[in-house]
N, C-alpha and C positions, 0 to 999 in steps of 0.2 A: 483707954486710949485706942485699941482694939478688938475690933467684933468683924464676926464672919459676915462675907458677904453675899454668899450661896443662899440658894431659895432651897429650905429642907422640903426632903422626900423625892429632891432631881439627882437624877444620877448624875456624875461629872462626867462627861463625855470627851477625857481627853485621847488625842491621837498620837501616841507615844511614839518617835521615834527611831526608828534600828541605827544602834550604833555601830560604826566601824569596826571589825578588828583591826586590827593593828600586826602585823606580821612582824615578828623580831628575827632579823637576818646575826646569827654570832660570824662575827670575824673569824676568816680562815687564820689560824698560826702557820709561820710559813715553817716547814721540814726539811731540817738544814742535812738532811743527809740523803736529797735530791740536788744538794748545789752540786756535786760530783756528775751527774747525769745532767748537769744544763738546767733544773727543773726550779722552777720558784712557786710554793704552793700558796705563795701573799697574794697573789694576782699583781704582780708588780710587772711594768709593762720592759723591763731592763728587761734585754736577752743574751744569753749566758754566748750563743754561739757568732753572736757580732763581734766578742772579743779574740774570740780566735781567726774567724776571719781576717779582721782589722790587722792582726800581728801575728802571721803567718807565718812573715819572714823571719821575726823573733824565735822563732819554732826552730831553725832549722839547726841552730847550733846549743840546744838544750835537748837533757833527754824528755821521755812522755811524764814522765815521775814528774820535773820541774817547769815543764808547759802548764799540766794542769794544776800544781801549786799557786803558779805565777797568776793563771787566769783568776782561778776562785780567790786570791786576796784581788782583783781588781774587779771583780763581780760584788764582793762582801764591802767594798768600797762605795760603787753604786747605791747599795744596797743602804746603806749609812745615810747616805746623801739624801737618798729620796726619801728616807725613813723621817729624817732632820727637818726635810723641807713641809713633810706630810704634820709631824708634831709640830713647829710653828704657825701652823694654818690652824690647825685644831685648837692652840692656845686661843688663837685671835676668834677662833669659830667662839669657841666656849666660852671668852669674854664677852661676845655681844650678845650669845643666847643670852647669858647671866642676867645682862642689864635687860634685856627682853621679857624677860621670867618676873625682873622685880619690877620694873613699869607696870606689866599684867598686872602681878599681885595687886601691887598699889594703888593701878587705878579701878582692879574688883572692890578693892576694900574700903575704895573713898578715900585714900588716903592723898592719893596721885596731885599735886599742885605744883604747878610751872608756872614763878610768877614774871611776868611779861607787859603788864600795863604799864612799867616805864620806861620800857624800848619803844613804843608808838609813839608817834609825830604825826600830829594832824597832817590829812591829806592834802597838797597845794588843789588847784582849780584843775590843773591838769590829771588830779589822779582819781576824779571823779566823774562819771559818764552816765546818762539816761541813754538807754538803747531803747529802741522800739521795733515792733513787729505789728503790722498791718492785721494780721489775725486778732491782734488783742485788741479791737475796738473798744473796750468798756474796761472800767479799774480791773487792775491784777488784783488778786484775790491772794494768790500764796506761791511760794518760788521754797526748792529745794534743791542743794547740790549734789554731785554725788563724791565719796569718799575720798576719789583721787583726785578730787579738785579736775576734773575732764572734762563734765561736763554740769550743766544745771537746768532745770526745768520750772517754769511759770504756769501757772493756771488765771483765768480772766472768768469777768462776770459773763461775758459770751459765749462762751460754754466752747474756748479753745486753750486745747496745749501745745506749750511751746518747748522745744528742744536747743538748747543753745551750745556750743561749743567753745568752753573758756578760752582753752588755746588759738581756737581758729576768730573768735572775735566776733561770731558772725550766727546767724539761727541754723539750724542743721534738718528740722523738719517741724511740722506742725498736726497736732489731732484736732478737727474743728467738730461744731454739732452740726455744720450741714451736709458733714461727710463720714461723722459716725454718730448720728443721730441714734443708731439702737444701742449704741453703749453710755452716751453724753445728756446728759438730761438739761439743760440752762447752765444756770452757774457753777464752775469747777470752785467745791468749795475748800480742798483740801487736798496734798500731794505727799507721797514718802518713794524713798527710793532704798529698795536692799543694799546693804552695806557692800557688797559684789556686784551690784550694779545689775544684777541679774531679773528682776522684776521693780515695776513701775505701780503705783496704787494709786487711785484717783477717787473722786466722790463728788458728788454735785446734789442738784436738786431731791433726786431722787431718795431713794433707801435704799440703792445698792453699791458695793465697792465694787472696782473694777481693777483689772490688776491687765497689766501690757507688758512688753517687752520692750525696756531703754531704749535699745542697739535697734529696733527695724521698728518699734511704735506699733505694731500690730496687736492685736488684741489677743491673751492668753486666757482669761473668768471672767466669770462673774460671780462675787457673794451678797449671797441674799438673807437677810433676816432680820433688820435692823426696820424697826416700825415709822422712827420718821428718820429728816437728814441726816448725815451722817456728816460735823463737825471737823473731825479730827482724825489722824491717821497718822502710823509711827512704826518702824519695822526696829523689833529689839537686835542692837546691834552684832552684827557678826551671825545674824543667823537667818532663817526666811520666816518666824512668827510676824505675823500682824497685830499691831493692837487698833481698834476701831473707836471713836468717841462720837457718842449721835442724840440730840433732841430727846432721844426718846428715855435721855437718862441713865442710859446704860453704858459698858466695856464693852465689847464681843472681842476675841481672841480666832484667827484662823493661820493654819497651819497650809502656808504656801507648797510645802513637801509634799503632804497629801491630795493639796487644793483642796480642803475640807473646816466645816467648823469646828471648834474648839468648844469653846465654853462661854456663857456671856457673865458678867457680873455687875452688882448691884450696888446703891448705897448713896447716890447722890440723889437729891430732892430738885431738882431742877434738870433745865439742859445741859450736857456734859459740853465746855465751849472749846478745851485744849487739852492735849495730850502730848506725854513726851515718854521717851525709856532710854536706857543703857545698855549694858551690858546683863546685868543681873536680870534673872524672872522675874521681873517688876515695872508697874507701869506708874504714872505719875500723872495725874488728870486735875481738874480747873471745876468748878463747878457753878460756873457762872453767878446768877442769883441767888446760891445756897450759901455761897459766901464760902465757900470750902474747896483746899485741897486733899485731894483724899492718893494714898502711897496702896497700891493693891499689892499685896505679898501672894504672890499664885501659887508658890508653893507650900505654904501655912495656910492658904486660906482662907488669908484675916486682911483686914486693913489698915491704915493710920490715917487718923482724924485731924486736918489742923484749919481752923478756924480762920478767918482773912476780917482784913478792915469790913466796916458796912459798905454796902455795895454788892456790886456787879462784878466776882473776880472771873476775872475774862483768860487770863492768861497765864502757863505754867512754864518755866523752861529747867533742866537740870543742871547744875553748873559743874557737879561731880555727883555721885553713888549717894553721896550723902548730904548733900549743900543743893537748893534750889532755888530758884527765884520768882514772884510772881509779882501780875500787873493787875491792877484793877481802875475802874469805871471813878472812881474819885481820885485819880491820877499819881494814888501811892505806889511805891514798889517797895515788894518787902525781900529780904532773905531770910532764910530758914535753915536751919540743922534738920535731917529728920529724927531727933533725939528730944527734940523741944518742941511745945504745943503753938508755945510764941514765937513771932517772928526777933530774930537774932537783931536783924536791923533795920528801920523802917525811910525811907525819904519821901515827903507829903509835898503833891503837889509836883510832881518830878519836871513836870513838861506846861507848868505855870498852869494861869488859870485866864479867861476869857468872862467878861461880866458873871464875873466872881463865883463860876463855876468851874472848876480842876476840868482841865482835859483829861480823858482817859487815854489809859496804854492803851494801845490796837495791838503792840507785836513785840517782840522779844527774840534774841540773839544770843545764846553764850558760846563763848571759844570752851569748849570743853574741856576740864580740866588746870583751867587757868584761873587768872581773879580780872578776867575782863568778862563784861556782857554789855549789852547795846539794849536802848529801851527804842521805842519807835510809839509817834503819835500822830498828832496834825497842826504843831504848833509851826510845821519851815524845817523843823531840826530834827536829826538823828543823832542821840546821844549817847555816850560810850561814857562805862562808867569802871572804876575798877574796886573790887572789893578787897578789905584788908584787916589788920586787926583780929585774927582770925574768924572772921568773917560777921564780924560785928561795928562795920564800918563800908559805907558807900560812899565814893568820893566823885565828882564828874572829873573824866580824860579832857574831853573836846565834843564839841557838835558839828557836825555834819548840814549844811543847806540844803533841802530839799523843799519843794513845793508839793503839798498833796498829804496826802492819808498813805502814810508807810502799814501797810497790812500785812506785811510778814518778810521777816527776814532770816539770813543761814549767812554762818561765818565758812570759809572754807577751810576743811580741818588742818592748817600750818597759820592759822588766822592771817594771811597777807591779803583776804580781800574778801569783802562784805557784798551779798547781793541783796534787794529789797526789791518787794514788791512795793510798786507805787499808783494810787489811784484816785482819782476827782472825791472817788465815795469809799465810803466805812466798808471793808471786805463785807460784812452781815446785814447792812443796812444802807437806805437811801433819806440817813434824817436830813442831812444836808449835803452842800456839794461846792465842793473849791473848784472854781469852776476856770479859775487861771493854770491851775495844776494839769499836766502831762502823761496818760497812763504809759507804764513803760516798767523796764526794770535799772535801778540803779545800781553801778559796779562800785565800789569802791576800793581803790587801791591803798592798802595801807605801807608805810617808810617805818622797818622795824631794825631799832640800830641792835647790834650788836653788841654785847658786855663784852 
């Protein structure tokens, strides 16, 4: 089920990076035989000589013996108090780290599942909106949000990107190719945004990535080495790696920290069409007409093999560490364990079929972590489906009305609202063209009740 996917005789060239120490500060113990001299060694902000101030006139008819008896028990009272108030904050601190600690774990280990698909209610008419930007003259290509749900960005066949601001409603800036024509080659075919928001990665025509800054859209790299387009792009979460998916068949791996390459890897028989990661050193890629998803372990440096219907598998998304989802060209969707070579559960035909040819997927959604994902085609509908049974069961939520070729979609991580790119033509291709359809990006807002 696994083989290496390193070319022997190459060195791996990776760029290790320096870990923090970590400085451990010990708590001072306070020295209680400085409370007589006024002195608190806890760093407690109580001051021994405001009590005497305060009650000065208390003083006047006690000896020194019984003043400063009197003081240090209302000093050591302070002292209680704040001690009292400091352990109750620390209980409550210590509790949410805890559930902090076990979410992590849980969602490292694939275990993590918030199920949620029957708190959604279809969207009314009002909670759904095509926006448009004048820059995107021609189909959107692919749309990403970023972490905090702040903000999201589109790429178009025009070879511009868009910056959007969820809060403010409105676009925020835009990169076109007649204004960065040496960094934008034609079609933006592929977008990812660091999980910090701190770098932007793009791809288009060309073979090389380009990587921006969210916040000011200015240009920071360029990565070179991928021999044809580069497909796909995906920054493994919580960190600044890059993973790269390109025509020419291959991974490439760069380390934003350095600005440098990593390593490339090998093993699909075709063009590499999608790519997705997590948290773990692992990527998750589509392999269009190989018919294959392949799971890359970077750190074992082996792979996992899993087989897809006939066809064209086009599309890959993660639903957890461990659970995936894919789309393909004869309009199946399957899910998968990565412990099984077969898909766990298959729906044929998801998005119907047209003179008796299945639509294919184009695009793919999951709420991370949960048993919702969204399939997207060019039947009018976007479809939300929930998975269940432990995860040997796909059910449909509700469809979504849209007009157009949905080419790529992202939930925003608290799922209350879906973006989609939407286009007259197939993000990859100009076989046909819905030519009543609107390029634009659609928001959708979802109604999540509460249990």
């Amino acid at each position: 089920m696994s083989s290496s996917f390193f070319l022997k005789g190459k060195s791996r060239q990776v760029h290790k990076r320096k870990g923090e120490k970590i400085k451990k500060v010990k708590p001072k113990r306070q020295d209680v035989s400085n409370l007589e001299n006024g002195h608190d060694s806890s760093g407690s902000d109580v001051d021994f000589k405001k009590f005497s101030d305060a009650e000065e006139s208390e003083s006047d008819h006690e000896t020194a013996e019984q003043k400063k008896l009197r003081l240090a028990k209302k000093y050591l009272e302070e002292i209680e108090k704040e001690e009292a108030k400091r352990a109750e904050l620390k209980e409550v601190d210590d509790d949410a780290i805890g559930k902090r600690l076990q979410r992590d774990y849980l969602e490292q280990k694939g275990k993590l599942r918030v199920e949620v698909a029957d708190n959604y209610v279809a969207p009314a008419e009002s909670d759904i909106r095509l926006i448009r930007a004048r820059e995107h003259k021609l189909p959107l290509t692919c749309v990403c949000v970023s972490s905090d749900g702040q903000f999201a960005f589109t790429g178009s066949k025009c070879g511009t990107i868009v910056k959007w601001g969820i809060k403010e409603k409105r676009k925020l800036g835009s990169l076109t190719f007649k204004t960065h024509s040496k960094y934008i080659n034609g079609c933006v075919a592929a977008l990812a945004l660091s999980s910090d928001m701190k770098y932007l990665a793009s791809s288009d025509e060309s073979k090389d990535v380009q990587i921006w800054d969210p916040i000011t859209l200015k240009h920071v790299h360029t990565f070179r080495g991928h021999k044809d387009k580069v497909t796909g792009l995906v920054f493994r979460k919580n960190t600044h790696e890059l993973y790269s998916a390109s025509k020419d068949r291959s991974i490439k791996i760069w380390s934003l920290d350095e600005m440098a390459y990593v390593e490339t890897l090998f093993g699909h028989q075709s063009s590499v069409t999608a790519i997705d990661a997590l948290t773990r050193e692992r990527a998750i890629s589509a392999g269009g007409r190989d018919a294959s998803v392949r799971i890359w372990k970077i750190v074992e440096e082996s792979q996992l093999i899993f087989n897809g219907p006939v066809g064209s598998l086009d599309e890959v998304k993660l639903l957890d560490e461990e659970h995936f989802v894919s789309g393909s060209d004869n309009g199946s969707l399957c899910v998968w364990s990565v412990l099984k070579k077969k898909p766990l559960c298959t729906v044929t035909e998801a998005h119907g079929s047209e003179n008796n040819v299945p639509r294919w997927i184009t695009s793919l959604a999951t709420l991370l972590n949960s048993d919702v994902f969204a399939s997207g085609s060019y039947d009018n509908f976007i479809r939300l489906w929930k998975v269940s049974d432990a995860y040997r069961k796909v059910s449909p939520m509700f469809s979504i009305e849209i007009n157009g070729f949905v080419n790529s979609m992202h939930f925003t991580s608290d799922g209350t609202q879906l973006y989609a790119a939407i286009g007259q033509e197939h993000k990859s291709g100009r076989w046909f063209k819905v030519g009543s359809a609107k390029n634009g990006v659609l928001v959708v807002n979802f109604n999540i009740m509460k249990q």
